[in-house]
NUZA-470660 format. One record per residue (C-alpha): x, z, y; residue in one letter. Coordinates in pm, 1 decimal, always signed. Layout:
N
PATI          X          Z          Y   code
PATI          X          Z          Y      A
...
//
This chain:
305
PATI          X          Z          Y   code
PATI    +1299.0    -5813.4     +985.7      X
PATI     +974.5    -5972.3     +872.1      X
PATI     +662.0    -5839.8     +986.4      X
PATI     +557.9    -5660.5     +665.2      X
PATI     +854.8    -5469.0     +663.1      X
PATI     +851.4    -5409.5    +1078.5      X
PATI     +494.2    -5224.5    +1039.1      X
PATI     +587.3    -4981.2     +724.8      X
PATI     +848.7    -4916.8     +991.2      X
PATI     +678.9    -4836.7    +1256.6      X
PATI     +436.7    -4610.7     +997.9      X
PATI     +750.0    -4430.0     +930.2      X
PATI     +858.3    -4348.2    +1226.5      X
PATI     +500.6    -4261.6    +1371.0      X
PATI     +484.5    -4033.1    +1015.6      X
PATI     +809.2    -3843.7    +1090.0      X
PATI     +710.2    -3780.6    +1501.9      X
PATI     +407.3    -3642.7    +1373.6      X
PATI     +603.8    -3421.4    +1132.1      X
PATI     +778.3    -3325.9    +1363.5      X
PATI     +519.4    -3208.0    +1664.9      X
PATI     +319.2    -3030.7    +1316.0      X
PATI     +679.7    -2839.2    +1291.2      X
PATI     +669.0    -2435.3    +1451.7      X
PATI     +946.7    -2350.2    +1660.3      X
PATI    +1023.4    -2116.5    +1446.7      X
PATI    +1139.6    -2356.5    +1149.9      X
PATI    +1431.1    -2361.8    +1286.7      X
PATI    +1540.5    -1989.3    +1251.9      X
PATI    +1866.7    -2054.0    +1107.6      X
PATI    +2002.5    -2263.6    +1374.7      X
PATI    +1939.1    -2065.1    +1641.6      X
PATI    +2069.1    -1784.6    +1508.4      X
PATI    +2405.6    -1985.7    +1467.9      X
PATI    +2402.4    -2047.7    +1842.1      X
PATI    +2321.8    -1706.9    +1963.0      X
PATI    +2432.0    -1466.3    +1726.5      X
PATI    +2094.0    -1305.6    +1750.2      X
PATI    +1781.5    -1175.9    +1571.7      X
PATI    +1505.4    -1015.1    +1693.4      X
PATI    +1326.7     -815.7    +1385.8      X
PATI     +993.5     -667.6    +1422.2      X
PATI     +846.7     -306.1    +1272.5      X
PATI     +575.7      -80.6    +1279.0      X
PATI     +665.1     +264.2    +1448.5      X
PATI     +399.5     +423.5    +1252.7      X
PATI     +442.3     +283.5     +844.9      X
PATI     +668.1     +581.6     +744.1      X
PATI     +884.8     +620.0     +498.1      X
PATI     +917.7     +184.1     +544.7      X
PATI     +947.3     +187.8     +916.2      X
PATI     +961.8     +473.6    +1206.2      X
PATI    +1084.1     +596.2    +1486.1      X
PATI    +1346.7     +817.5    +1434.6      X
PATI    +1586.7     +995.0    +1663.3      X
PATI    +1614.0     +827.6    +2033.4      X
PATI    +1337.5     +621.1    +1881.7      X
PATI    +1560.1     +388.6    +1685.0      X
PATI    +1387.2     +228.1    +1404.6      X
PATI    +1417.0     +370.7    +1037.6      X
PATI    +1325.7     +376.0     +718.1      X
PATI    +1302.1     +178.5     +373.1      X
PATI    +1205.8     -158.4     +521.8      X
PATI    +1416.1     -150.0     +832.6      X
PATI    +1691.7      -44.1     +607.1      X
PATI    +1643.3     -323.6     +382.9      X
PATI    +1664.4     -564.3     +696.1      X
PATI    +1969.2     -436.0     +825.2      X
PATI    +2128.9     -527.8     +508.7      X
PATI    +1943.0     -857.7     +527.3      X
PATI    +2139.5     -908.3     +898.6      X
PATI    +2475.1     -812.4     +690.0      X
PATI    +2438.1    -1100.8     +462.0      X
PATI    +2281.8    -1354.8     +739.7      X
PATI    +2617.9    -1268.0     +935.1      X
PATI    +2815.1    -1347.9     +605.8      X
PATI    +2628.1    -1646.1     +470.0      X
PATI    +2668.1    -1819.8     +828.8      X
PATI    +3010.2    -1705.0     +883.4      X
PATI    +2916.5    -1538.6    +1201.1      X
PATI    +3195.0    -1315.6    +1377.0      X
PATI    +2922.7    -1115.4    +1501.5      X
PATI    +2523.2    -1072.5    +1456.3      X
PATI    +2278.7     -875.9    +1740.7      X
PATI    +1978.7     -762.9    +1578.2      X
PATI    +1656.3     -724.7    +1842.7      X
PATI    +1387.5     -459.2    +1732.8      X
PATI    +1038.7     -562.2    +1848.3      X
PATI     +841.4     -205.6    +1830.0      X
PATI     +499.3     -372.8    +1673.5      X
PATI     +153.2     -258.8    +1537.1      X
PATI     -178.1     -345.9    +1368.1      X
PATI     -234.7     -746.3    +1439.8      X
PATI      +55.4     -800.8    +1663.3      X
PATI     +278.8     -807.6    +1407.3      X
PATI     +171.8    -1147.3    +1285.7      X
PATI     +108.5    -1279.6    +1642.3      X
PATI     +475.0    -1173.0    +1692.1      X
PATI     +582.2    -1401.4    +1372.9      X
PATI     +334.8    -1692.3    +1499.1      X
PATI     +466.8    -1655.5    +1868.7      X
PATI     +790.1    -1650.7    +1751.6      X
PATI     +860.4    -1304.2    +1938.3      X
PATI    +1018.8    -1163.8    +1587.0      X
PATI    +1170.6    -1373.9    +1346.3      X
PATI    +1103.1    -1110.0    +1037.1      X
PATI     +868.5     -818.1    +1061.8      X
PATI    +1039.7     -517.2     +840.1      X
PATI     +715.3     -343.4     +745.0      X
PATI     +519.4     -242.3     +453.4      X
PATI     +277.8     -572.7     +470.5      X
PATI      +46.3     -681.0     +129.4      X
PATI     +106.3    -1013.1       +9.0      X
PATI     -226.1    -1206.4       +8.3      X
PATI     -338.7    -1493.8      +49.0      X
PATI     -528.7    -1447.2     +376.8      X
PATI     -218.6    -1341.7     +555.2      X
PATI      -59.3    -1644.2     +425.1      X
PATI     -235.6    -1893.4     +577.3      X
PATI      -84.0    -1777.7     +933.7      X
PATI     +222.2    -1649.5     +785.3      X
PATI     +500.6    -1651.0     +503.2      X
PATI     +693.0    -1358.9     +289.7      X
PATI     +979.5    -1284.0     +115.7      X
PATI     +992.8    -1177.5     -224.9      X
PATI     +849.4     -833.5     -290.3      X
PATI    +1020.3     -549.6     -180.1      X
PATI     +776.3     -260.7     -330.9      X
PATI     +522.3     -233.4     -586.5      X
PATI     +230.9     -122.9     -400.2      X
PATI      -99.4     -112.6     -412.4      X
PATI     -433.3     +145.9     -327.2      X
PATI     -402.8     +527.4     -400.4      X
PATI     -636.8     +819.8     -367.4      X
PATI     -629.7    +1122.0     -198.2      X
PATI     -821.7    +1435.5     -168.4      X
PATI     -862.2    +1765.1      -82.6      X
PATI     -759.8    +2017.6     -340.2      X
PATI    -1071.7    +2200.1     -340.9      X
PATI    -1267.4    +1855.0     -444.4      X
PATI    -1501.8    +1929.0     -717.7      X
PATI    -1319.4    +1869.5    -1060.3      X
PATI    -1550.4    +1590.1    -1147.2      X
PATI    -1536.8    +1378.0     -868.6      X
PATI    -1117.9    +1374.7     -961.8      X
PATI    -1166.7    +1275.6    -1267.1      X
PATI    -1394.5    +1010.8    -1197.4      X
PATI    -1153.8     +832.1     -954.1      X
PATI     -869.1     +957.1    -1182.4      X
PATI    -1011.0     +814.0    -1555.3      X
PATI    -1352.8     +658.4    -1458.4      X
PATI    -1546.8     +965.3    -1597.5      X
PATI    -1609.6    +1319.6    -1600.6      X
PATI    -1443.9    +1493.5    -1865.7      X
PATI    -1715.1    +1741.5    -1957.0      X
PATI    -2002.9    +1488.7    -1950.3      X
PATI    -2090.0    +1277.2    -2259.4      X
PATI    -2115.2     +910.1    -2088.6      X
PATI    -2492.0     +781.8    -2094.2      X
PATI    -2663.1     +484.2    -1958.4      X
PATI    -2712.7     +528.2    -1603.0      X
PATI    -2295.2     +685.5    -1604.7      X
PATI    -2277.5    +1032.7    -1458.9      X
PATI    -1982.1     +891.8    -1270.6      X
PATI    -2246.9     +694.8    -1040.9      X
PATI    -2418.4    +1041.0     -997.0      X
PATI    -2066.0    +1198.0     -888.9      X
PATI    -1989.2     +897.3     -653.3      X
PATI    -2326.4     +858.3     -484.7      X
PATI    -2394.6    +1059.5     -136.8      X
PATI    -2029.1    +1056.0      -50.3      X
PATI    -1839.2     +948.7     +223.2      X
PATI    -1541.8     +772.8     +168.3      X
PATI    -1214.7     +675.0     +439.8      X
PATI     -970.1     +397.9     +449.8      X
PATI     -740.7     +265.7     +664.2      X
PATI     -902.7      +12.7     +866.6      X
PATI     -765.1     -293.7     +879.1      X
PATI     -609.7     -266.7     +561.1      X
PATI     -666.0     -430.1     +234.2      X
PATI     -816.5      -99.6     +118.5      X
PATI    -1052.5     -145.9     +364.5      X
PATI    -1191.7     -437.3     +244.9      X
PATI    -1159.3     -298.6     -135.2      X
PATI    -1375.0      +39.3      -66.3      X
PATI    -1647.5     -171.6     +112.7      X
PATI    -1662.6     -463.3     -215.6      X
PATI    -1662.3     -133.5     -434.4      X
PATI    -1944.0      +24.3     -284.3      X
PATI    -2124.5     -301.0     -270.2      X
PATI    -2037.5     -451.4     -591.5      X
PATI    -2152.6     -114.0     -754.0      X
PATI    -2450.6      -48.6     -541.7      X
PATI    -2356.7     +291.5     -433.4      X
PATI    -2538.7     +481.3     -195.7      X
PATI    -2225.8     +601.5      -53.5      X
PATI    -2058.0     +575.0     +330.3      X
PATI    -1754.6     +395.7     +408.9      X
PATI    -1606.3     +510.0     +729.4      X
PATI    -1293.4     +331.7     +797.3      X
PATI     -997.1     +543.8    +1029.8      X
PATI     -769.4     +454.0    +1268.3      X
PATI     -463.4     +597.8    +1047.7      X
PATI     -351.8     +850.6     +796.4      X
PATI     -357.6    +1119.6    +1001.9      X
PATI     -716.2    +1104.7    +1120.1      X
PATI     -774.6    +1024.5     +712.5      X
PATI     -649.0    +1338.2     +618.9      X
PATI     -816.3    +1579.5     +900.4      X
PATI    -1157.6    +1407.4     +743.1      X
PATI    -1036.0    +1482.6     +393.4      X
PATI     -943.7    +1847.1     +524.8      X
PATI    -1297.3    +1945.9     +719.4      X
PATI    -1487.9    +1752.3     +438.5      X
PATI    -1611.7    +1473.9     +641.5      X
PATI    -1492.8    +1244.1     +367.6      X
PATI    -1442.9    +1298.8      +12.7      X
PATI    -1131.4    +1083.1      -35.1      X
PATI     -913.6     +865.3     +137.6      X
PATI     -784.9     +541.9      +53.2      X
PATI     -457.4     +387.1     +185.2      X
PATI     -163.5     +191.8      +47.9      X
PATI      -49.4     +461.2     -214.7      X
PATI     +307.6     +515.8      -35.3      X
PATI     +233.8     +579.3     +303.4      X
PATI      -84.0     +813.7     +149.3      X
PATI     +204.1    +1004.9      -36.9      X
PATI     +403.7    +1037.2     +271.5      X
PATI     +145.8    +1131.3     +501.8      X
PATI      +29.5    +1386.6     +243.3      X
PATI     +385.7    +1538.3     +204.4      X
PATI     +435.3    +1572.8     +589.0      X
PATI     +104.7    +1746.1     +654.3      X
PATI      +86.9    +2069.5     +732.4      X
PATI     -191.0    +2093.7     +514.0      X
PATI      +47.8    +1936.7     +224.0      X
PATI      -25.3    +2213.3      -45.6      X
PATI     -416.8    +2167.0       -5.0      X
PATI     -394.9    +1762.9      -70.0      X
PATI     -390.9    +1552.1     -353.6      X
PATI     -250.7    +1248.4     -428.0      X
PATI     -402.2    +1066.8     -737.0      X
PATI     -125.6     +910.2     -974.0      X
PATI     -359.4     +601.1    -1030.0      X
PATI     -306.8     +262.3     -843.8      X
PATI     -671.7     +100.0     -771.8      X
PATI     -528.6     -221.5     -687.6      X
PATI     -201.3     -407.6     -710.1      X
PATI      -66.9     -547.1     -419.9      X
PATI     +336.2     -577.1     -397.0      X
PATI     +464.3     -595.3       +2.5      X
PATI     +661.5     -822.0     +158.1      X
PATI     +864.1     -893.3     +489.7      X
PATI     +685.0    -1108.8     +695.4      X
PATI     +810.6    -1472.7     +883.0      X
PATI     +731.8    -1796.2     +999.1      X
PATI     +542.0    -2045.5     +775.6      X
PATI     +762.3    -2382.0     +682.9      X
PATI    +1091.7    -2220.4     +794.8      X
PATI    +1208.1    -2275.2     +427.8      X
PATI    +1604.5    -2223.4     +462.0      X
PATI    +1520.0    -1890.8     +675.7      X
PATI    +1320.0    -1782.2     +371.9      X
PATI    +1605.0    -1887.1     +118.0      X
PATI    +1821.7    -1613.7     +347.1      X
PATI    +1588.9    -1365.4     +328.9      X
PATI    +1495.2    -1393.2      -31.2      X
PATI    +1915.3    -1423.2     -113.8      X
PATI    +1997.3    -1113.2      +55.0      X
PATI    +1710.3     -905.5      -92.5      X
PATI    +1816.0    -1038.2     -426.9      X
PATI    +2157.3     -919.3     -374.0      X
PATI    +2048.9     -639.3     -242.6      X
PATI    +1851.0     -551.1     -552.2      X
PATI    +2081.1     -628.5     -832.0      X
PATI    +2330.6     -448.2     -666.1      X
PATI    +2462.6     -115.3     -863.8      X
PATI    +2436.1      +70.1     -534.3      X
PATI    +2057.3       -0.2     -488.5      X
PATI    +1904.8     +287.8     -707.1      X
PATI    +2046.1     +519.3     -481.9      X
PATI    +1950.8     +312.7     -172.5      X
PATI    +1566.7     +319.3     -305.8      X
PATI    +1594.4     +732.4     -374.4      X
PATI    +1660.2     +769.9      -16.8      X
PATI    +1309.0     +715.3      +55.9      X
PATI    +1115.4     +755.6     -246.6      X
PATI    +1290.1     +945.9     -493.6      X
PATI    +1442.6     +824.6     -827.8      X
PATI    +1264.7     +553.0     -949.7      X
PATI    +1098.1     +488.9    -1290.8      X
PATI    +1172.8     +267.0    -1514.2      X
PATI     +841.2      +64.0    -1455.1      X
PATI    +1010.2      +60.6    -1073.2      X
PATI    +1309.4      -31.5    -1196.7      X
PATI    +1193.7     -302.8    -1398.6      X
PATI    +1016.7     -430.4    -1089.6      X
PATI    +1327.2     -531.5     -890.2      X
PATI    +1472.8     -657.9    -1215.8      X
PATI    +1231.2     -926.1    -1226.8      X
PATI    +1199.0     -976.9     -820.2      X
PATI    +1569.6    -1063.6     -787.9      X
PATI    +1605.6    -1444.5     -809.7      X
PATI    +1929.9    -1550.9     -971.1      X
PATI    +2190.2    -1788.2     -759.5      X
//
C-alpha cells in the first residue's frame, strides 16, 4: 500500500469511529428489539382522549391505541414469536428526556411537530390534524366570540383603529403552559400590541375553572384535548368550544433522532394502519366520525410501500 493511499485510510477509519461515538444508543432500536422481544413505549397519563389512565391504570386512548397496533406490525415485520410492550407513565419535559435517555423507545402522545422539538428528537408521520382552539364560557359577551370566531364583531362597521382591538384589550387570556399555544398567545399579544394578560395554567382543568369564575376570558389549548376537557366538565353545557383552528400543527409520536430503520417501522405500520378499511371506525372511537377534510388527511399521510 503506498503511502497516499495508507493515510486516506487511516482518514477513513478515524471518519467512521467518529461516526460511530456521534451515534445514540438508541439508533439501534431495531436490533435490540430482535434480541429481547421488548419495547418500552412512553405516554402521558393526562393527554385524554390520546393517552390516559384507564381502569387499573392501564394506558388508553387514541395514541396508545395507535401504538399497540404499531407493536402488532413490529412483531410481524421482524418475525418475532412474541413482542412485550413496556409503558413508561411520562409527563411535561420528561417525555423527551425519556426518548434522549433512551428510557422509551416511542412516546404515544399527542406531541406538535416543530422544529424546536426536533432538534433533540424525531417523529413519525402525523397521526392527527391538530392545531390551537378556543374556548369560553357561554355567557362571554357575543362580541368577544365573534372576534376570535371571524376576526370582527358582527354588529360593528370595521373602522381604523378595529373595534376588535377594543373587544380584545383589558382581557386576560389562559393557555397551557408549556405548550405551543403558549408561545402563540404571548407572540399574539405582542405582535398586536394588546394591552391584554397572558396567564399561562398548569392544565385544562385549572383552564377551565378560570374560564368558569371569569378570571380569564378564553382558553387556549391544542383544540382536541380543549374539546375533551370541555365535554367531561361538569360545567360542559356552560363552555364553548370555537370551531376555528388558530394554528396548524399536526402531532406526531415521538423517538430517537438518527434511528432511521426504527422510524421506517413506525411510519410503515401507521401507514397501514391508515389505509386500512377498518381505520374510520378505529378513529370514531375517540373522536367521532370524521370529515372528509379528516379523512383526506390520512389519505395523504399514508406513505405507499
Amino acid at each position: 500500500m503506498s503511502r497516499r493511499n495508507g493515510h486516506w485510510a487511516i482518514i477513513a477509519v478515524s471518519v467512521a469511529a467518529a461516526t460511530a461515538l456521534n451515534t445514540p444508543v438508541q439508533a439501534q432500536t431495531l436490533d435490540r428489539v430482535r434480541t429481547s422481544s421488548a419495547l418500552k413505549f412512553g405516554y402521558d397519563p393526562d393527554a385524554r382522549p390520546f393517552s390516559f389512565n384507564a381502569e387499573q391504570g392501564k394506558p388508553d386512548g387514541y395514541a396508545v391505541a395507535l401504538c399497540n397496533k404499531i407493536a402488532d406490525s413490529l412483531r410481524a415485520q421482524l418475525n418475532l414469536s412474541k413482542l412485550d410492550v413496556e409503558w413508561v407513565s411520562l409527563s411535561g419535559d420528561s417525555k423527551t428526556q425519556a426518548i434522549e435517555s433512551g428510557a422509551a423507545d416511542l412516546v404515544c402522545g399527542a406531541e406538535p411537530v416543530t422544529l424546536t422539538r426536533r432538534q433533540k428528537v424525531s417523529f413519525s408521520i402525523p397521526i392527527f390534524p391538530s392545531g390551537t382552539g378556543a374556548l369560553l364560557s357561554a355567557s362571554a359577551p357575543l362580541a368577544l366570540r365573534e372576534v376570535l370566531q371571524y376576526g370582527e364583531p358582527s354588529s360593528r362597521p370595521v373602522w381604523r383603529g378595529s373595534p376588535a382591538r377594543t373587544i380584545l384589550e383589558h382581557k386576560t387570556f389562559s393557555s397551557i403552559a408549556g405548550t405551543t399555544s403558549e408561545g402563540w398567545l404571548s407572540d399574539r399579544i405582542k405582535t398586536f400590541q394588546l394591552a391584554a394578560t397572558a396567564t399561562p395554567v398548569s392544565d385544562y382543568r385549572q383552564g377551565i375553572e378560570r374560564v368558569l369564575d371569569g378570571s380569564s376570558a378564553v382558553l387556549f389549548g391544542d383544540m382536541p384535548l380543549l374539546m375533551d376537557a370541555a365535554a367531561r366538565s361538569d360545567s360542559s353545557g356552560n363552555l364553548i368550544v370555537l370551531q376555528r383552528y388558530f394554528t396548524y400543527e399536526p402531532l406526531g409520536l415521538e423517538l430517537a433522532r438518527g434511528d432511521e430503520d426504527f422510524r421506517l417501522a413506525v411510519d410503515r405500520a401507521l401507514s397501514q394502519t391508515y389505509a386500512s378499511p377498518d381505520f374510520r371506525a378505529f378513529f370514531t372511537t375517540w373522536f367521532g366520525p370524521p370529515d372528509e377534510a379528516t379523512v383526506t388527511f390520512f389519505q395523504q399521510t399514508a406513505l405507499p410501500e
